[in-house]
MIKOLKE-431406 format. One record per residue: residue in one letter; z, y, x of N, C-alpha, C in turn. Coordinates in steps of 0.05 Angstrom, whole numbers, plus 5000, padded with zeros to 4 digits. Atoms other than C-alpha are relative to their C-alpha. Example, Ala and Ser with C-alpha at 12.3 -4.5 7.8 and 13.67 -1.06 7.14 Angstrom:
2
{doza=A | n_pz=5000 | n_py=4976 | n_px=5018 | ca_pz=5156 | ca_py=4910 | ca_px=5246 | c_pz=5000 | c_py=5024 | c_px=5018}
{doza=S | n_pz=4999 | n_py=4976 | n_px=4984 | ca_pz=5143 | ca_py=4979 | ca_px=5273 | c_pz=5014 | c_py=5022 | c_px=4985}
***
This chain:
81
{doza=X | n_pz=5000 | n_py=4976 | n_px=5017 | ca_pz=5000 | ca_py=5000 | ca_px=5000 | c_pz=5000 | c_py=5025 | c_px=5018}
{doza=X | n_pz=5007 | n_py=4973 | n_px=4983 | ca_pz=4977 | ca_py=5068 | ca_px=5024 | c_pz=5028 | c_py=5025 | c_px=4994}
{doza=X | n_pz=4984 | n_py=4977 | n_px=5006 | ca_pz=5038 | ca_py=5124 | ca_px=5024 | c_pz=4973 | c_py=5016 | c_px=4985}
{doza=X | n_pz=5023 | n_py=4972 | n_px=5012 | ca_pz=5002 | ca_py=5180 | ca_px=4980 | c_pz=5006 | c_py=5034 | c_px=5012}
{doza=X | n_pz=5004 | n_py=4971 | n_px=4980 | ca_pz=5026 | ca_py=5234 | ca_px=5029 | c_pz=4990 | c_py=4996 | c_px=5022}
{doza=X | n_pz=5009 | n_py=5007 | n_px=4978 | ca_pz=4998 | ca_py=5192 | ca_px=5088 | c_pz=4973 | c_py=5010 | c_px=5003}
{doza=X | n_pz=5030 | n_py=4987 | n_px=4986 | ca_pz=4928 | ca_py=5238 | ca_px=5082 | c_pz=5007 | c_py=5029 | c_px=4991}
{doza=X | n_pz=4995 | n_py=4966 | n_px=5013 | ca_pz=4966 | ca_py=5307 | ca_px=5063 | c_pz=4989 | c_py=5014 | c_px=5022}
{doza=X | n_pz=5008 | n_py=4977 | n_px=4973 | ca_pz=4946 | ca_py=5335 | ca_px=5138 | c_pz=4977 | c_py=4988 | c_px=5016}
{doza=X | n_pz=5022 | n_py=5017 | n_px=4992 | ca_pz=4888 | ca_py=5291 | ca_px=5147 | c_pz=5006 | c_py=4980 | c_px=5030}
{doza=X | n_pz=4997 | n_py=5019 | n_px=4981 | ca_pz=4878 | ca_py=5244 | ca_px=5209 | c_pz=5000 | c_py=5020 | c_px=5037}
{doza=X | n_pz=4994 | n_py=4987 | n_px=4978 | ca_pz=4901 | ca_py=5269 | ca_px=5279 | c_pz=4974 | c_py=4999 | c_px=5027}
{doza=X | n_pz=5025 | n_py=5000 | n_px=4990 | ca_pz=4843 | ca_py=5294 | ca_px=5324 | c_pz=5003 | c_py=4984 | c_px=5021}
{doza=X | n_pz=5001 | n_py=5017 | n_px=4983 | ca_pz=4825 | ca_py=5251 | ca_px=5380 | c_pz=4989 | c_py=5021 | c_px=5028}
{doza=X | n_pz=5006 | n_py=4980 | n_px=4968 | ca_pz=4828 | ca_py=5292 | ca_px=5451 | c_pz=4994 | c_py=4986 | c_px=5017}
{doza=X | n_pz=4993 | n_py=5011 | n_px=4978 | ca_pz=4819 | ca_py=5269 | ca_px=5514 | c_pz=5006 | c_py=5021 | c_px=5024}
{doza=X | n_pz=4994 | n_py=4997 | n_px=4984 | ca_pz=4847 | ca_py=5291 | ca_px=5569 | c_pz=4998 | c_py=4999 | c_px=5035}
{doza=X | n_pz=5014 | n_py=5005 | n_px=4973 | ca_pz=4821 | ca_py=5306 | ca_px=5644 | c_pz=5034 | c_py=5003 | c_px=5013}
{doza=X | n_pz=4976 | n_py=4988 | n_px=4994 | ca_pz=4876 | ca_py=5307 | ca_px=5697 | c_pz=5006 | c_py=5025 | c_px=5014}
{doza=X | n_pz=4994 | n_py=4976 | n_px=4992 | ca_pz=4859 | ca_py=5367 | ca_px=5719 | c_pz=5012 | c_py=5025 | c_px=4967}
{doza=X | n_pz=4997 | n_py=4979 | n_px=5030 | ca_pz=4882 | ca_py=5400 | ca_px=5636 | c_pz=5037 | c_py=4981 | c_px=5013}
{doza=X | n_pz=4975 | n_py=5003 | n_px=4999 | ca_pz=4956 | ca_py=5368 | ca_px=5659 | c_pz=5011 | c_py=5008 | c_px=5022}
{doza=X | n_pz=4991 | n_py=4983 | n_px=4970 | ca_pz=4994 | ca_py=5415 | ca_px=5706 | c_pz=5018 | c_py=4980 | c_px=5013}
{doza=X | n_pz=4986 | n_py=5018 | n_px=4996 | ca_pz=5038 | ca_py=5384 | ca_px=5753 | c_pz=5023 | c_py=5021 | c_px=4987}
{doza=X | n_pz=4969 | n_py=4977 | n_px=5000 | ca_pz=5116 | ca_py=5409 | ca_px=5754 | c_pz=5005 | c_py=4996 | c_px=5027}
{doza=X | n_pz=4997 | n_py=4996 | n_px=4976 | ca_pz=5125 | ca_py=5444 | ca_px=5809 | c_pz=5021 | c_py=5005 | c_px=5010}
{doza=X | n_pz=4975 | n_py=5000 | n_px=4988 | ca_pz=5185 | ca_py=5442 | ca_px=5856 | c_pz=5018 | c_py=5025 | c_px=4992}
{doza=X | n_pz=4980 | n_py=4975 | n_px=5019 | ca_pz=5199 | ca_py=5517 | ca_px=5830 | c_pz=5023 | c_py=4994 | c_px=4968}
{doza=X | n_pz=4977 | n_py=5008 | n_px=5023 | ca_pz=5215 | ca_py=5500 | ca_px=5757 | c_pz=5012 | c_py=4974 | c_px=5003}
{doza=X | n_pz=4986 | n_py=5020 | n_px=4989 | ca_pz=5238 | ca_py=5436 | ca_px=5782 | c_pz=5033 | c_py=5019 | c_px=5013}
{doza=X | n_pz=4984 | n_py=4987 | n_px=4982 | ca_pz=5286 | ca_py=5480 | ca_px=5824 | c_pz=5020 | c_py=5015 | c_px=4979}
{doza=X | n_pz=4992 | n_py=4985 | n_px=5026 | ca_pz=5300 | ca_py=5528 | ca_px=5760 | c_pz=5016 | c_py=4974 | c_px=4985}
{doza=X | n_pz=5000 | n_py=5017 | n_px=5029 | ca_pz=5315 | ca_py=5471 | ca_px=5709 | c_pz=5029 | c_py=4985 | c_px=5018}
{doza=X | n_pz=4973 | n_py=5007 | n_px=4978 | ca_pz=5371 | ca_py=5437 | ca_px=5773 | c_pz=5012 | c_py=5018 | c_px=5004}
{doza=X | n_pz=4986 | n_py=4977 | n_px=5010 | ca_pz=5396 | ca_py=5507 | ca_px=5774 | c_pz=5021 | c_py=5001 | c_px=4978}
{doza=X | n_pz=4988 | n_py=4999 | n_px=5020 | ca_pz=5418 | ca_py=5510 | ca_px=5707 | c_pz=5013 | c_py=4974 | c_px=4986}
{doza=X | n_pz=4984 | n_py=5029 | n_px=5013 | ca_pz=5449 | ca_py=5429 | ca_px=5696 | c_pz=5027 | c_py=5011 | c_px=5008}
{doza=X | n_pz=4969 | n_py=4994 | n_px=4999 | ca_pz=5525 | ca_py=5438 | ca_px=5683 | c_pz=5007 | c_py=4973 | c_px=5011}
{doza=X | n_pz=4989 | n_py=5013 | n_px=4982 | ca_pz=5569 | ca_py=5398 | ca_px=5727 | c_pz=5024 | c_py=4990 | c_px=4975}
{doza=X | n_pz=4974 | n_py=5008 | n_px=5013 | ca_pz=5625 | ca_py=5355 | ca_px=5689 | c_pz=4990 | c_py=4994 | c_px=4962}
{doza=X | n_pz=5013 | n_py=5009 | n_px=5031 | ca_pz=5572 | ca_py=5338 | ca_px=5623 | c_pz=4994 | c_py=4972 | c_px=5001}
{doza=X | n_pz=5005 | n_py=5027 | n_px=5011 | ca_pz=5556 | ca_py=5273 | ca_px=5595 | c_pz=4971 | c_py=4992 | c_px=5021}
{doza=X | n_pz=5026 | n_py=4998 | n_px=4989 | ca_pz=5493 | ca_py=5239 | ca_px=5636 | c_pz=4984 | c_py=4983 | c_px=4975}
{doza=X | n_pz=5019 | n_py=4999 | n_px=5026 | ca_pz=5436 | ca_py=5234 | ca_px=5592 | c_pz=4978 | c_py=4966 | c_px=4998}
{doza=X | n_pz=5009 | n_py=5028 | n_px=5000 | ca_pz=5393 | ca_py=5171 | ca_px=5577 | c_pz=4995 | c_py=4990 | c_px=5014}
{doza=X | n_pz=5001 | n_py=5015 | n_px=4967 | ca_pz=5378 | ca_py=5151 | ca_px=5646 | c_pz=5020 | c_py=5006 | c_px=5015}
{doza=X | n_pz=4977 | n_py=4991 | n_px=4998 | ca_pz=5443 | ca_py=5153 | ca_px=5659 | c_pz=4999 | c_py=5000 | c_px=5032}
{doza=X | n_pz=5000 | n_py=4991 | n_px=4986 | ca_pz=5441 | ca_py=5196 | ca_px=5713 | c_pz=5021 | c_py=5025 | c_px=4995}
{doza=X | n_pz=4983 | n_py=4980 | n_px=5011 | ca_pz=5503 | ca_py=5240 | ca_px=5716 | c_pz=4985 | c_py=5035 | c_px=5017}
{doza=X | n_pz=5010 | n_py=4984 | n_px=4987 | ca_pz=5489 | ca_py=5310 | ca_px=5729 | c_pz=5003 | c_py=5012 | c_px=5029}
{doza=X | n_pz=4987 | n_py=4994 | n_px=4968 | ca_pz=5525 | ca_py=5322 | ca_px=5794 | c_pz=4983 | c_py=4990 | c_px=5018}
{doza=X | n_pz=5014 | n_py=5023 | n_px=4978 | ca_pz=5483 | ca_py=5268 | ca_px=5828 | c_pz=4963 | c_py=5012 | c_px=5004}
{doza=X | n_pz=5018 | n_py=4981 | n_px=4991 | ca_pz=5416 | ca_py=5312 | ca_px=5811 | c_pz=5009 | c_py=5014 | c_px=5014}
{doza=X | n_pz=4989 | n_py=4964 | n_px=4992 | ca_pz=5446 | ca_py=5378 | ca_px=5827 | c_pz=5014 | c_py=4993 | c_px=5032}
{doza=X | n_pz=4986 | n_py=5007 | n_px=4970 | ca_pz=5489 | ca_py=5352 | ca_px=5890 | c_pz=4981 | c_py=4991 | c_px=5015}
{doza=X | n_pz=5012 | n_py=5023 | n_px=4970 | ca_pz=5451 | ca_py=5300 | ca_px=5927 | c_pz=4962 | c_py=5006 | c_px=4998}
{doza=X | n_pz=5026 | n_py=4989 | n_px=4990 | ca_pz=5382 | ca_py=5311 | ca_px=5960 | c_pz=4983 | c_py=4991 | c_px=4987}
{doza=X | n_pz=5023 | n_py=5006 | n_px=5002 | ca_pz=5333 | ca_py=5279 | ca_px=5918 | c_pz=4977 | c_py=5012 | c_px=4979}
{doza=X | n_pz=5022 | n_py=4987 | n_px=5016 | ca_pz=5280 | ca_py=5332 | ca_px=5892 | c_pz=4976 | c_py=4981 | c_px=5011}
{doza=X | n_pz=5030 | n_py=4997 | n_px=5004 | ca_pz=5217 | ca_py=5306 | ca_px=5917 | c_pz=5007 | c_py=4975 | c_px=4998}
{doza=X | n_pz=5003 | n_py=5026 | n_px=5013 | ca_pz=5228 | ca_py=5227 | ca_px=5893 | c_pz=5010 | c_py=5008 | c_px=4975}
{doza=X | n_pz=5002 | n_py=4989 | n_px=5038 | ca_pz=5251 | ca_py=5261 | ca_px=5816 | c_pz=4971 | c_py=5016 | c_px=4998}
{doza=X | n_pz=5023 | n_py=4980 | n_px=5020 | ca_pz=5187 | ca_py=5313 | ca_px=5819 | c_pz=4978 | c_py=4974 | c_px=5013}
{doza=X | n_pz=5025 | n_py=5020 | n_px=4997 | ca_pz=5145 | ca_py=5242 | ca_px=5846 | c_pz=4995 | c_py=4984 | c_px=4976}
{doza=X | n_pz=4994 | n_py=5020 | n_px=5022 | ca_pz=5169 | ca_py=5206 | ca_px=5791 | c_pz=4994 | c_py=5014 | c_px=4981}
{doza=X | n_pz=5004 | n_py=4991 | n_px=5032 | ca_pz=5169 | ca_py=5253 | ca_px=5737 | c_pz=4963 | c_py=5005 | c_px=5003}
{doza=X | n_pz=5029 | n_py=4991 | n_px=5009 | ca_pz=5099 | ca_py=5280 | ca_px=5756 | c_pz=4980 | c_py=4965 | c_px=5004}
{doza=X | n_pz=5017 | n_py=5018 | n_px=5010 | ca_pz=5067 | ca_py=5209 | ca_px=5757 | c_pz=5013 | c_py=4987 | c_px=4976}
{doza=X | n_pz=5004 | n_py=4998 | n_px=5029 | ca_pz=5092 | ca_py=5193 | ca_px=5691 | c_pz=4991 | c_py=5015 | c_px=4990}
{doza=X | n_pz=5025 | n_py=4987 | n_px=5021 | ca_pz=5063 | ca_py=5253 | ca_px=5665 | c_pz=4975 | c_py=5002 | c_px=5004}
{doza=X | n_pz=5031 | n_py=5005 | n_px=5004 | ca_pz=5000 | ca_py=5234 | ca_px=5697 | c_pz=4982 | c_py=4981 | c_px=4990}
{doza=X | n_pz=5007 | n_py=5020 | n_px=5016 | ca_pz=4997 | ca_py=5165 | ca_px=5675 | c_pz=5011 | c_py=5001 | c_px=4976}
{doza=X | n_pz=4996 | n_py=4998 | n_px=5031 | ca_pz=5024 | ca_py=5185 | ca_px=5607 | c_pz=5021 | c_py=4973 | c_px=5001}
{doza=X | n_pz=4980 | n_py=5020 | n_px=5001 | ca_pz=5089 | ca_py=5142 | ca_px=5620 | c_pz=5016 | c_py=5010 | c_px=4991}
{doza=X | n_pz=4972 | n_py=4991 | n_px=5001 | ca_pz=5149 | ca_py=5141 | ca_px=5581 | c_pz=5020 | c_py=4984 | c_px=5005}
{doza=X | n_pz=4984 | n_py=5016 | n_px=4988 | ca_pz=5211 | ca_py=5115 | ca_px=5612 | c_pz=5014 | c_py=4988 | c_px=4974}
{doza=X | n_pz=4980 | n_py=5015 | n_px=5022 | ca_pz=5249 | ca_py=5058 | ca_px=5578 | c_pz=5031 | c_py=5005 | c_px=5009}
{doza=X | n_pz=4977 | n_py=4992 | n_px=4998 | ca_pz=5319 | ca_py=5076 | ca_px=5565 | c_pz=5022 | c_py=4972 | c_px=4985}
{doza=X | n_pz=4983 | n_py=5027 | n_px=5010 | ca_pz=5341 | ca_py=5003 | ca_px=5549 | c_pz=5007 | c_py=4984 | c_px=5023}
{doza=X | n_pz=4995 | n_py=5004 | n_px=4973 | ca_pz=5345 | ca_py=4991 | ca_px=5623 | c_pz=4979 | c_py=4966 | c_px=5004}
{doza=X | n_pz=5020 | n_py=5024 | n_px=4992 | ca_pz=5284 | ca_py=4937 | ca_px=5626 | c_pz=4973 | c_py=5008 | c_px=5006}
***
């Protein structure tokens, strides 16, 4: 059975994507965004507490990681498998 609101906004266009239309993230807002994590908060689904960004040295294995998931369009599993 078809929902009857399932064609209220019609069908979602189909893009594609070059990898030059996906910026990377660059060490700046990388830099900005570790700036602003509060120290002594909850760590978030990859349970990574925040101290352990913000303290310990590892920017360029987080901006390798994050920017090849956003170039292979990966999203991390947060079920730890």
């Amino acid at each position: 059975m078809v929902h009857p609101l399932s064609n209220l906004l019609g069908s979602a266009p189909e893009v594609e994507y070059s990898d030059e239309d996906i910026p990377d993230i660059f060490p700046d807002r990388y830099a900005r965004v570790k700036a602003a994590l509060k120290q002594g908060k909850a760590a978030g689904p990859d349970d990574i507490p925040p101290e352990v960004l913000k303290n310990c040295d590892l920017d360029v294995i987080v901006l390798e990681m994050c920017n090849t998931a956003l170039m292979e369009n990966q999203k991390p599993d947060h079920n730890g498998t």
